[in-house]
LODRENVEX-319180 format. One line per field, with one value per residue: chain; x, y, z of N, C-alpha, C, O in turn. Coordinates in steps of 0.1 Angstrom, whole numbers, padded with zeros to 4 digits, m for minus. Layout:
N
seti <- [A:...]
n.c1 <- [X:...]
n.c2 <- [Y:...]
n.c3 <- [Z:...]
ca.c1 <- [X:...]
ca.c2 <- [Y:...]
ca.c3 <- [Z:...]
c.c1 <- [X:...]
c.c2 <- [Y:...]
c.c3 <- [Z:...]
o.c1 <- [X:...]
o.c2 <- [Y:...]
o.c3 <- [Z:...]
***
This chain:
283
seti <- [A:A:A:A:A:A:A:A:A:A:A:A:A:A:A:A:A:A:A:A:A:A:A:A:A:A:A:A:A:A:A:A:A:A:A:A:A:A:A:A:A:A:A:A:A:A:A:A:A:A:A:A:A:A:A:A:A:A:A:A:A:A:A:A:A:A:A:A:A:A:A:A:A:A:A:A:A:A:A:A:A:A:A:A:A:A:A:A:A:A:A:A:A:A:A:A:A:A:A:A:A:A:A:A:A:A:A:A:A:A:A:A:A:A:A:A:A:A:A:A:A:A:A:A:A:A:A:A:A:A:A:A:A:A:A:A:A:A:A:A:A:A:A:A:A:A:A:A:A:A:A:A:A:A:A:A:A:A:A:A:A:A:A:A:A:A:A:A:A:A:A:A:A:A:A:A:A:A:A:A:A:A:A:A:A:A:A:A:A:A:A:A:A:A:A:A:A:A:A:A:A:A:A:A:A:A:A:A:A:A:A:A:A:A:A:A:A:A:A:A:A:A:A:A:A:A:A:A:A:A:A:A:A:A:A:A:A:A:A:A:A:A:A:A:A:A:A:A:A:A:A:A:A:A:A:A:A:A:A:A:A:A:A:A:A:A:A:A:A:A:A:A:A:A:A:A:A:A:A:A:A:A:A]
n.c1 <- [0008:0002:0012:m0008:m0026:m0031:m0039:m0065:m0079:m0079:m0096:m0116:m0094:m0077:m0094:m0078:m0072:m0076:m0060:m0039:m0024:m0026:m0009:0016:0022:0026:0051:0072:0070:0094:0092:0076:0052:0034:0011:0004:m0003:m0022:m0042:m0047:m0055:m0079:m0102:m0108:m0133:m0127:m0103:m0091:m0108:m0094:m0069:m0068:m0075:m0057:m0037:m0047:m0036:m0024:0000:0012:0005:m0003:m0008:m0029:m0056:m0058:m0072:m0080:m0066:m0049:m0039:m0026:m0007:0011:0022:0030:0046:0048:0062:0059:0032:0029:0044:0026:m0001:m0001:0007:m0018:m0036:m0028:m0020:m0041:m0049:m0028:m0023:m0033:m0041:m0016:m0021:m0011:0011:0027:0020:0015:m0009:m0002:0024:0034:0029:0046:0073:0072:0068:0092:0110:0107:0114:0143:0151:0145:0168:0190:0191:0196:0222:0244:0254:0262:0238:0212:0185:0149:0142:0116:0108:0123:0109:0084:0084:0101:0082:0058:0069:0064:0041:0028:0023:m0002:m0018:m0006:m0007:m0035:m0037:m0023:m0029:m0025:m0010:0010:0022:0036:0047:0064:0079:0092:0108:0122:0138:0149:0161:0172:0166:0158:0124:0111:0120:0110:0087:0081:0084:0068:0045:0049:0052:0056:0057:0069:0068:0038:0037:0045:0030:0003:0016:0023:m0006:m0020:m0012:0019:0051:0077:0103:0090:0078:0099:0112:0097:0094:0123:0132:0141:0162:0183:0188:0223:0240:0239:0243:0231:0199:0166:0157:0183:0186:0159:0166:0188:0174:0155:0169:0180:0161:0151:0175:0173:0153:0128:0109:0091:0066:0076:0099:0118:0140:0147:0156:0179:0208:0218:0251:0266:0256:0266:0286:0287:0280:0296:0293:0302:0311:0314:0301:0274:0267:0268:0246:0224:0224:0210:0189:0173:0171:0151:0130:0112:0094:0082:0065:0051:0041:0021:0002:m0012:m0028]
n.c2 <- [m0012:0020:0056:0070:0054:0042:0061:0067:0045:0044:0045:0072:0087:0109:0146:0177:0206:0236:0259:0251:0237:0264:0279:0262:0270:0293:0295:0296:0323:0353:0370:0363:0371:0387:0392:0380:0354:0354:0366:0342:0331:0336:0331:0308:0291:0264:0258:0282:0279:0253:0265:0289:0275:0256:0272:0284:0265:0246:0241:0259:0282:0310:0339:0357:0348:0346:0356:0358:0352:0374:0382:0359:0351:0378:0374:0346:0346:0339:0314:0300:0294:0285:0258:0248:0250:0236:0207:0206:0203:0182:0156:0143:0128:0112:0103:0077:0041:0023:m0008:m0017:m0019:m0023:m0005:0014:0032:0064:0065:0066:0099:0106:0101:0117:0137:0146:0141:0160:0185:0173:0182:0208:0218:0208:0226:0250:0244:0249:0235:0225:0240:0249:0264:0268:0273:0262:0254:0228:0218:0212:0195:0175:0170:0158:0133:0110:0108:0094:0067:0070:0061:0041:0019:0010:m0005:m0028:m0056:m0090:m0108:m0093:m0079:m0104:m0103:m0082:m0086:m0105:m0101:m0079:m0094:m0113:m0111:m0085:m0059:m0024:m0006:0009:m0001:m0031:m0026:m0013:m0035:m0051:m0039:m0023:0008:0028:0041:0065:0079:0078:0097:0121:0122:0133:0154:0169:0168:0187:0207:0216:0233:0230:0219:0203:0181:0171:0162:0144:0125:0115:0107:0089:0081:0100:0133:0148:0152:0173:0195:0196:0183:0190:0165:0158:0168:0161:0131:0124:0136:0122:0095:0100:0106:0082:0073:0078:0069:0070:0052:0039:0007:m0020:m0004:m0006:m0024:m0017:0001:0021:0038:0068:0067:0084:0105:0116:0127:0141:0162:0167:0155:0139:0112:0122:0149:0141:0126:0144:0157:0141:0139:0164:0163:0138:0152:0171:0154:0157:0177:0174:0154:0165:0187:0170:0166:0191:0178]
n.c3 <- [0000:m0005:0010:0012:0003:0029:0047:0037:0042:0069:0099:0120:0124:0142:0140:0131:0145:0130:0136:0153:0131:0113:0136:0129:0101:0101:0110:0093:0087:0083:0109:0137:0157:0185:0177:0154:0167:0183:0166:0148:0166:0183:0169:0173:0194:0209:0209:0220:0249:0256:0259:0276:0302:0300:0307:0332:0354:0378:0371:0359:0380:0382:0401:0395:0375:0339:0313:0287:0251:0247:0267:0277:0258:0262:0283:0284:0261:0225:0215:0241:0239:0214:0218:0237:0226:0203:0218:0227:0206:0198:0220:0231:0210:0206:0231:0227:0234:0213:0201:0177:0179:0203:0222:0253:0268:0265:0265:0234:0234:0254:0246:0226:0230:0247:0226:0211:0230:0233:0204:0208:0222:0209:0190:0203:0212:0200:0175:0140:0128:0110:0121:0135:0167:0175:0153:0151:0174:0169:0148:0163:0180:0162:0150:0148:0140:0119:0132:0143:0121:0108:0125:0127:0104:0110:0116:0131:0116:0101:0120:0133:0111:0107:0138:0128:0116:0121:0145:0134:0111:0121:0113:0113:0129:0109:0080:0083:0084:0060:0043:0048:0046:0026:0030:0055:0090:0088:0063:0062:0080:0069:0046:0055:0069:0046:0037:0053:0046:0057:0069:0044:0054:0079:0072:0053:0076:0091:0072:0071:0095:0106:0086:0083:0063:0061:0039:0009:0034:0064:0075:0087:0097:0107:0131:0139:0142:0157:0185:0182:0190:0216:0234:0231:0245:0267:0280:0268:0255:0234:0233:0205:0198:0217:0210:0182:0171:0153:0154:0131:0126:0107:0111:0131:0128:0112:0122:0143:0167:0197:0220:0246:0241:0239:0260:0281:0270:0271:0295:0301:0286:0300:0328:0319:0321:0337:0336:0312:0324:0340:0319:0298:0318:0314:0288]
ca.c1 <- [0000:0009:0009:m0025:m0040:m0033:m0049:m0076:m0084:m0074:m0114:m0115:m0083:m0082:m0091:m0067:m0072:m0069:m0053:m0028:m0021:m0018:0003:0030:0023:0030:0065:0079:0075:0103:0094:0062:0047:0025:m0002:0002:m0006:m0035:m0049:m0054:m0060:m0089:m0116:m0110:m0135:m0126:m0086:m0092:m0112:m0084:m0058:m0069:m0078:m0045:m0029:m0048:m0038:m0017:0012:0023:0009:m0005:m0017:m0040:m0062:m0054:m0089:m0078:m0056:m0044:m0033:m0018:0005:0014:0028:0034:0052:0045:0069:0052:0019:0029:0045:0007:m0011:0005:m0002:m0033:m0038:m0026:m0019:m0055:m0050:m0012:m0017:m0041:m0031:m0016:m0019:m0002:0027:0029:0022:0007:m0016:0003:0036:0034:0030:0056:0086:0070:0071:0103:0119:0104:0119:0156:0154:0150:0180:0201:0189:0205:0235:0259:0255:0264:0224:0203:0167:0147:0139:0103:0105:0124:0101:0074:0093:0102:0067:0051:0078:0062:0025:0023:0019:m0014:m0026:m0009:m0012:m0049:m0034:m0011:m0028:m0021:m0006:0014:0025:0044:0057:0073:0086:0099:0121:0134:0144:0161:0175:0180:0166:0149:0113:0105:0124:0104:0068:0080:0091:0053:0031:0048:0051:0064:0055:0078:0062:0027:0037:0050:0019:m0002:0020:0015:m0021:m0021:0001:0025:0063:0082:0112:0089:0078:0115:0121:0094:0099:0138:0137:0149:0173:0183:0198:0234:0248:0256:0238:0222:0189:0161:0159:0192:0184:0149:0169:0192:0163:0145:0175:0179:0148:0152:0184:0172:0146:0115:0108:0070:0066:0088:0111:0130:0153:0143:0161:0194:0213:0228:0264:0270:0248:0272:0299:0288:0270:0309:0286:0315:0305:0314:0287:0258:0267:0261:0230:0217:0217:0200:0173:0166:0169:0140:0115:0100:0089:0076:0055:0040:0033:0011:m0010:m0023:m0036]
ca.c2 <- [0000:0037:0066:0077:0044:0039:0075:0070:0034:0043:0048:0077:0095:0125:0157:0189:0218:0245:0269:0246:0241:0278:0285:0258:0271:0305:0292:0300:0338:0358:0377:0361:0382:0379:0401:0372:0343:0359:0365:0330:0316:0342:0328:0288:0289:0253:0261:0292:0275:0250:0271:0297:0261:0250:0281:0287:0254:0246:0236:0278:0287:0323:0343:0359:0346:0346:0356:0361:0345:0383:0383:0346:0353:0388:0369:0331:0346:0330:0299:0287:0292:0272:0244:0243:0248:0218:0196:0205:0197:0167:0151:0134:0116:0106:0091:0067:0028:0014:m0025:m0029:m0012:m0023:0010:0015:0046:0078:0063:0077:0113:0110:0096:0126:0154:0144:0141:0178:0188:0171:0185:0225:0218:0204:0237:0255:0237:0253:0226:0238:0235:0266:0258:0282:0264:0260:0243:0220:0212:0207:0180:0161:0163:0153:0127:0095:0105:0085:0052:0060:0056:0027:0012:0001:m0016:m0042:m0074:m0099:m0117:m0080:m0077:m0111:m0104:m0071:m0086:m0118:m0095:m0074:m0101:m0120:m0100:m0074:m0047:m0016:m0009:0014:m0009:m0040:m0018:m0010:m0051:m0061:m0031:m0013:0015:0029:0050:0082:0077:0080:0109:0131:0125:0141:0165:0177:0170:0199:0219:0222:0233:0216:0212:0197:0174:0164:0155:0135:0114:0114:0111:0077:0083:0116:0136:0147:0161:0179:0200:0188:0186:0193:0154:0151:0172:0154:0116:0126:0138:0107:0090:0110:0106:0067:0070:0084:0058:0071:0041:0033:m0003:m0024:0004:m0004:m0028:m0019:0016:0026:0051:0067:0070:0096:0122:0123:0127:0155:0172:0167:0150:0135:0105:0131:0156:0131:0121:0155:0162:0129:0141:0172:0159:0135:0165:0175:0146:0160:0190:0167:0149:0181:0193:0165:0169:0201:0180]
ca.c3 <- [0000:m0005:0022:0011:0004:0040:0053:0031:0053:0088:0106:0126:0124:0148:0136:0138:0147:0125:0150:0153:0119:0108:0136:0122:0088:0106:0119:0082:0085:0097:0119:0140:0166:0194:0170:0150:0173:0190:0154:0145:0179:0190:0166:0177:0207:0215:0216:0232:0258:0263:0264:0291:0310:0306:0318:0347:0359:0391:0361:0357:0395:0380:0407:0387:0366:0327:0313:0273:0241:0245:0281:0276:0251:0263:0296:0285:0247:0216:0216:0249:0233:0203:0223:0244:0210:0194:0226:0234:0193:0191:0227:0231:0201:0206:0247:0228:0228:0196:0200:0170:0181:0216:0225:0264:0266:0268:0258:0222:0239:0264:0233:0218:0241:0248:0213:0207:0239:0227:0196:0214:0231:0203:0183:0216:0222:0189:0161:0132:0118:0106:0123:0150:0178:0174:0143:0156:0188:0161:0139:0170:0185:0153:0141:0145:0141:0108:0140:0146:0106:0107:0137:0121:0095:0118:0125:0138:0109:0101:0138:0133:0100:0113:0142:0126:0103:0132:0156:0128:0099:0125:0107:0115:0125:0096:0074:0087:0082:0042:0039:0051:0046:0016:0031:0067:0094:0083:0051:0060:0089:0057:0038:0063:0074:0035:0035:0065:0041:0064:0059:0037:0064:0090:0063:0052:0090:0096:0065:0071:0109:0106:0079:0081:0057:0060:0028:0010:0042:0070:0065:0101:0098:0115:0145:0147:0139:0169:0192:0188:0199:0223:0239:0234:0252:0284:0285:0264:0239:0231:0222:0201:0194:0224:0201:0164:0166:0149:0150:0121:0128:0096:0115:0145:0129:0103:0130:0152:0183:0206:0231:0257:0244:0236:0271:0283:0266:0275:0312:0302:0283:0311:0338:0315:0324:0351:0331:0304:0328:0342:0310:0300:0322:0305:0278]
c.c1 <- [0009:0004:m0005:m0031:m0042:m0037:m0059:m0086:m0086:m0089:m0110:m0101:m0084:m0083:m0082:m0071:m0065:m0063:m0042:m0017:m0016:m0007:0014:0030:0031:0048:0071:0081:0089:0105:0078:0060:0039:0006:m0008:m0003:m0014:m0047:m0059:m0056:m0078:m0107:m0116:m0115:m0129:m0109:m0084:m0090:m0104:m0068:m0056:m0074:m0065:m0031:m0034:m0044:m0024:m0002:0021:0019:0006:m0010:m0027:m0045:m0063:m0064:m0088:m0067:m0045:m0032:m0022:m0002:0016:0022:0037:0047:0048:0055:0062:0036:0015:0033:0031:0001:m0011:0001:m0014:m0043:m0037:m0023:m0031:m0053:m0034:m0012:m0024:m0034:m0026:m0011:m0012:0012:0035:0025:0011:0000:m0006:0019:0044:0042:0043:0070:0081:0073:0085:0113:0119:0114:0138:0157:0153:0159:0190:0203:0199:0212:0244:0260:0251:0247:0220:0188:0162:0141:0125:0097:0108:0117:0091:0075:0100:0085:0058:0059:0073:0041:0020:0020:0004:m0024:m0017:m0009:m0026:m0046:m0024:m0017:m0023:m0005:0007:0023:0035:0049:0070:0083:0096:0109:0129:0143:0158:0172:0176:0178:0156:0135:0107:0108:0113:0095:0067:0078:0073:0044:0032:0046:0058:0057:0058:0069:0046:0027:0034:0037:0008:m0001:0018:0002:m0027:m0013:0007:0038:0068:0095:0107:0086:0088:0114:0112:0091:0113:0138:0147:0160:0171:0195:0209:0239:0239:0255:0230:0208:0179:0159:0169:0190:0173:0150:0181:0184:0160:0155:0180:0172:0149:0163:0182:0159:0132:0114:0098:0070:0075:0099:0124:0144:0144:0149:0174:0199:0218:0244:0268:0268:0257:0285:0301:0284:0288:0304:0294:0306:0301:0302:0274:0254:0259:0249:0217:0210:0208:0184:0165:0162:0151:0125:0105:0089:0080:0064:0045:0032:0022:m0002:m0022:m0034:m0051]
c.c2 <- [0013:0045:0068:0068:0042:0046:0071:0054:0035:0051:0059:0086:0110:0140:0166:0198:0226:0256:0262:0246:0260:0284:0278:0266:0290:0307:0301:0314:0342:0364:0376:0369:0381:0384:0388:0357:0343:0360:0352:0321:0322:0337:0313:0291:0279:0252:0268:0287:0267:0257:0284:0286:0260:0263:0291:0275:0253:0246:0253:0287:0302:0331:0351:0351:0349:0348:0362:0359:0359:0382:0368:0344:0364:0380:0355:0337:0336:0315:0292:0286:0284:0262:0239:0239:0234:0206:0194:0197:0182:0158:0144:0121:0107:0099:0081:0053:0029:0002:m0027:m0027:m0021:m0013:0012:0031:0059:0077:0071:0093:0119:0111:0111:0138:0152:0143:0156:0185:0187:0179:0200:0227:0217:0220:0245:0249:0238:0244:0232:0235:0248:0261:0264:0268:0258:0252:0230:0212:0205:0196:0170:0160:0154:0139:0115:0094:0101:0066:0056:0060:0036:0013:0001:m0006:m0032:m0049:m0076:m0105:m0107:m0080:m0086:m0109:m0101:m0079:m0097:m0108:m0089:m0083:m0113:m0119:m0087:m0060:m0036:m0015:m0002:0004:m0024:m0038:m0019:m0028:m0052:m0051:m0025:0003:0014:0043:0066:0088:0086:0095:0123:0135:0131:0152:0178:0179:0185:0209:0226:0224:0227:0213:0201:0185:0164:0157:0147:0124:0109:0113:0100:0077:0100:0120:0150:0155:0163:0190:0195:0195:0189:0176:0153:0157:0161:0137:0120:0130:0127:0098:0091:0107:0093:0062:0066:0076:0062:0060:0034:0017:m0014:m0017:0003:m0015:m0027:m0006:0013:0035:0054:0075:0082:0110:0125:0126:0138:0164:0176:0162:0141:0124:0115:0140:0154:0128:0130:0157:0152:0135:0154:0173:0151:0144:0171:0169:0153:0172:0186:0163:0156:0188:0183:0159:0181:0191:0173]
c.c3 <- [0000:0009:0022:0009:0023:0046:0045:0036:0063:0091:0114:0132:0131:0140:0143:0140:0137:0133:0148:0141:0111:0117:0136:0111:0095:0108:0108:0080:0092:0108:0128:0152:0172:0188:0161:0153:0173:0178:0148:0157:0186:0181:0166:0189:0212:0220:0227:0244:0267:0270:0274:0302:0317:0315:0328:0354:0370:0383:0358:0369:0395:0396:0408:0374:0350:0319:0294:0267:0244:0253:0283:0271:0254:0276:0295:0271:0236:0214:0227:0248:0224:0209:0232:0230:0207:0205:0234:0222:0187:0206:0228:0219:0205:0223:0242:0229:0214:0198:0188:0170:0196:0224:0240:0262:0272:0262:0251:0225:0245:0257:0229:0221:0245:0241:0212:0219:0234:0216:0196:0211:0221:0191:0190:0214:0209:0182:0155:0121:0119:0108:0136:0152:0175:0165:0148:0165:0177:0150:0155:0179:0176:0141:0140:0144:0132:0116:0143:0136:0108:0111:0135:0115:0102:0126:0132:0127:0107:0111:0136:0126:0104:0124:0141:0121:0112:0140:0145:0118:0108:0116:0114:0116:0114:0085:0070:0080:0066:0039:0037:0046:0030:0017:0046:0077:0092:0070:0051:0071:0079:0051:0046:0070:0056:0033:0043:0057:0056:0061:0054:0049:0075:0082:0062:0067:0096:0087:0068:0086:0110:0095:0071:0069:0061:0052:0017:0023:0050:0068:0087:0103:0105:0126:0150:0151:0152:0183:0193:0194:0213:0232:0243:0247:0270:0289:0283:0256:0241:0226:0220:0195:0202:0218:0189:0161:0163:0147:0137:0123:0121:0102:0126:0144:0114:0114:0147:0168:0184:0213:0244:0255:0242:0249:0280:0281:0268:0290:0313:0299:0295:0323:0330:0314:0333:0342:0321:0310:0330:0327:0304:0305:0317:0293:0281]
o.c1 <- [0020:m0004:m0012:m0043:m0053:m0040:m0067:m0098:m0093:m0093:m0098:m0100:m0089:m0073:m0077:m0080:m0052:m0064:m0035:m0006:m0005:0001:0023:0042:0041:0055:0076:0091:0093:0116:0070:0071:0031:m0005:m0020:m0007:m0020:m0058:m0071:m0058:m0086:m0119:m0123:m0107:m0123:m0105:m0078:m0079:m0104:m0061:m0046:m0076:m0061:m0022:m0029:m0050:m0014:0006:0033:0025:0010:m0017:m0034:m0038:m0072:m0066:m0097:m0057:m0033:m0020:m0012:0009:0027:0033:0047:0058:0046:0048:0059:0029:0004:0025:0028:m0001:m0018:m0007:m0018:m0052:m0041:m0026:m0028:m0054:m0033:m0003:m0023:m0023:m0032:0001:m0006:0021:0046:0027:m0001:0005:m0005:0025:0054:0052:0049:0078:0091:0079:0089:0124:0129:0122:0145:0167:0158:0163:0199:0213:0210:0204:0251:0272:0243:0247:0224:0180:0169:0136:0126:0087:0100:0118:0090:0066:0103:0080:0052:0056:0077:0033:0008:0017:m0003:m0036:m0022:m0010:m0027:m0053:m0021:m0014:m0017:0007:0017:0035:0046:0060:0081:0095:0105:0121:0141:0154:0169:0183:0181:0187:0147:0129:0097:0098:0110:0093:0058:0068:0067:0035:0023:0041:0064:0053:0051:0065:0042:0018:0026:0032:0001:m0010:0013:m0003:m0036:m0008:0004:0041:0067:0096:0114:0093:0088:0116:0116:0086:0115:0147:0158:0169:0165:0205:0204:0244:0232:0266:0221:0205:0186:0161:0166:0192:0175:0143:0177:0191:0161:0151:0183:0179:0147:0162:0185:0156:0123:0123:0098:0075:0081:0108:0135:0155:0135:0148:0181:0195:0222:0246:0273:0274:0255:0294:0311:0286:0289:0309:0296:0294:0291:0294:0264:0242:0248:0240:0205:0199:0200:0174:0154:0151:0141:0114:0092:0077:0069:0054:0034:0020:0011:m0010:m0034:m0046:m0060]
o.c2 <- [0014:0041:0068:0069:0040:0040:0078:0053:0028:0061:0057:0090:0121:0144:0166:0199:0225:0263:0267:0252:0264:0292:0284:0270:0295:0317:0312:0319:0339:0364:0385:0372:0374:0380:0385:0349:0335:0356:0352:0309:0315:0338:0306:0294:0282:0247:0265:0287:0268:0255:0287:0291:0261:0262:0301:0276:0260:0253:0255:0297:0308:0324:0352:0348:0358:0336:0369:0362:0357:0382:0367:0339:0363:0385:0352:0331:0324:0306:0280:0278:0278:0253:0228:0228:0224:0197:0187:0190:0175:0147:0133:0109:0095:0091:0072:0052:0034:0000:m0037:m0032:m0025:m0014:0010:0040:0061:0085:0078:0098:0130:0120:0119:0147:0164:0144:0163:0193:0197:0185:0206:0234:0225:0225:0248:0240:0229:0242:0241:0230:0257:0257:0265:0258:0246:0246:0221:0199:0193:0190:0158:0150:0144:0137:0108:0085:0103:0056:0046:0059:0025:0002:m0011:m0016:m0043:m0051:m0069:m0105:m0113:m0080:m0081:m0112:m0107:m0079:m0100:m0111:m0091:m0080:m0118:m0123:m0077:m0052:m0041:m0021:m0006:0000:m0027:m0045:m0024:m0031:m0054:m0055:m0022:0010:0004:0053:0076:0099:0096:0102:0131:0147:0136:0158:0189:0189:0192:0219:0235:0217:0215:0201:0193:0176:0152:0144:0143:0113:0097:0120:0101:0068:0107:0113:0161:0166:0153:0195:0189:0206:0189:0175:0144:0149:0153:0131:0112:0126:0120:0092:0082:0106:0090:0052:0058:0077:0060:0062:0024:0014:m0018:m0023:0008:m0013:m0035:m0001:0005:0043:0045:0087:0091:0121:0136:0128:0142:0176:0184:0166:0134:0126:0117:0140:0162:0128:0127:0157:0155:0135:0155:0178:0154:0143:0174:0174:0154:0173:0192:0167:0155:0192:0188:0151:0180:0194:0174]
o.c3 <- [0005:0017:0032:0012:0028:0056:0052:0033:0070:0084:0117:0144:0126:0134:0155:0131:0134:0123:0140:0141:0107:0113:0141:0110:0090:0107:0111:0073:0103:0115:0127:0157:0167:0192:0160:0144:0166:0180:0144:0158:0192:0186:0158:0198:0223:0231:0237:0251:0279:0279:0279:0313:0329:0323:0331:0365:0368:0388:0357:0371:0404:0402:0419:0365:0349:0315:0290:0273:0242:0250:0291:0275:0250:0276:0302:0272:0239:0209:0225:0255:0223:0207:0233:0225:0209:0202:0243:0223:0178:0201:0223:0221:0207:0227:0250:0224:0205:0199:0187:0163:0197:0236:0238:0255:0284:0255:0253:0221:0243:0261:0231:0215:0247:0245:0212:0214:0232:0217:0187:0202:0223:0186:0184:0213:0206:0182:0156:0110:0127:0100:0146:0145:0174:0165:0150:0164:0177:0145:0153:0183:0180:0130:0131:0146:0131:0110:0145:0139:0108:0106:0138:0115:0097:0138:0140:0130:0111:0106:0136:0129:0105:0121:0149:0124:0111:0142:0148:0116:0102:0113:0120:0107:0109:0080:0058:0070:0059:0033:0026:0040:0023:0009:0050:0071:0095:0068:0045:0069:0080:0051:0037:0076:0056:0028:0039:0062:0063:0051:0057:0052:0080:0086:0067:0067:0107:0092:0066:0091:0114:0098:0063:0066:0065:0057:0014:0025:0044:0062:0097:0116:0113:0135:0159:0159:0160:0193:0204:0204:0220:0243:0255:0255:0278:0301:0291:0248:0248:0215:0230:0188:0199:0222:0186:0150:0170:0138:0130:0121:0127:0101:0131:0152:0108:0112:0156:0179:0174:0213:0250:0264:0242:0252:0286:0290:0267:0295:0323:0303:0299:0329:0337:0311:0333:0344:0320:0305:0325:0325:0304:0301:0316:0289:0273]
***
């Protein structure tokens, strides 16, 4: 099957929020503004509604009450409005099970919120990559959300293929998914991340997360393909992912990541659980 024959099967596929959507599509300007957030967030009652919820909530400790998209952003800034936005937009659907993954409820979310989070930081931390932070958070939050299109498609019969192929040719689980399904989770991520017209770099990086590109320039794929490992490291890994991942060696060694400073960033990203946890609870 193709990317789209498999969205155009999967039952009940969560809706998005447009809010959400325009303000990734937003990311691309240069110069985004809190005039600009507030713009496309003030006529989504249902965002709204969550998002003066979620930041009155014990999680930011206001001592006043936050009573408008205006007043939110004017105090919280637009980056911690889009990192809410996005999981207020998509966290419900992403804590759900995926039996054909292995996937316990919230799992998904937590690999996810935690890749996005690694992949800030790696923005921050002087590699030599050209990518504002925010993009990045949004290509590792949204990097594996082609599992729950095809999560529906994986049997029983599926389920075994996949894991006959991992445990004995040792291969990857995207790899595995293409062998049996004809396709792959990255695959089908991409095709929905276009269907949302959304940018083409977030695009690139959640078809490439698993084989990122490298040269002749790195591409936002290798931040988001270091993030997820990243994340895996410190002990996020949904599923059967916890042996079916590989690194790609090439990316740590265009990108000049040392054992010593993986090591480092390892302990920061995990310093960063706690913060993870707390935050989804907002959703």
């Amino acid at each position: 099957m193709t990317p789209n024959e498999v969205i155009a099967k999967v039952k009940n596929l969560p809706a998005v929020s447009q809010a959400a959507i325009k303000l990734v599509v937003l990311l691309d300007q240069p110069a985004l503004s809190n005039e600009d957030v507030v713009t496309v967030l003030k006529y989504d009652n249902v965002m709204t509604a969550k998002l003066l919820r979620a930041c009155n909530s014990p999680y930011f400790g206001f001592d006043e009450k936050i009573s408008s998209v205006e007043q939110a952003v004017l105090i919280l800034g637009h980056r911690q409005i889009l990192h809410m936005v996005l999981s207020l937009a998509f966290g419900g659907a992403m804590s759900t099970m995926l039996p054909g993954y292995a996937i316990q409820a919230k799992e998904l979310w937590y690999h996810s919120l935690t890749t996005a989070v690694a992949a800030e930081q790696l923005v921050k931390s002087g590699l030599p990559l050209e990518a504002e932070s925010p993009v990045a958070f949004t290509a590792g939050l949204l990097h594996d959300i082609g599992k729950l299109a095809l999560n529906q498609m994986l049997d029983a019969g599926a389920q075994s293929a996949i894991l006959e192929l991992i445990s004995q040719n040792h291969l990857p689980r995207y790899v595995a998914e293409k062998e049996v399904i004809g396709t792959d989770h990255c695959e089908i991520g991409a095709s929905l991340m276009e269907s949302w017209h959304l940018p083409g770099e977030i695009v690139e990086a959640v078809l490439n997360h698993h084989r990122p590109i490298s040269e002749p320039e790195p591409k936002l794929s290798t931040i988001t393909h270091v993030a997820d490992c990243l994340a895996h490291l410190t002990g996020s890994t949904p599923g059967w992912d916890s042996y079916a991942l590989i690194a790609d060696t090439k990316t740590n060694e265009v990108l000049g990541i040392t054992p010593e400073w993986l090591e480092s960033l390892m302990i920061s990203v995990h310093d960063s659980a706690d913060k993870v946890e707390q935050f989804m609870s907002l959703v």
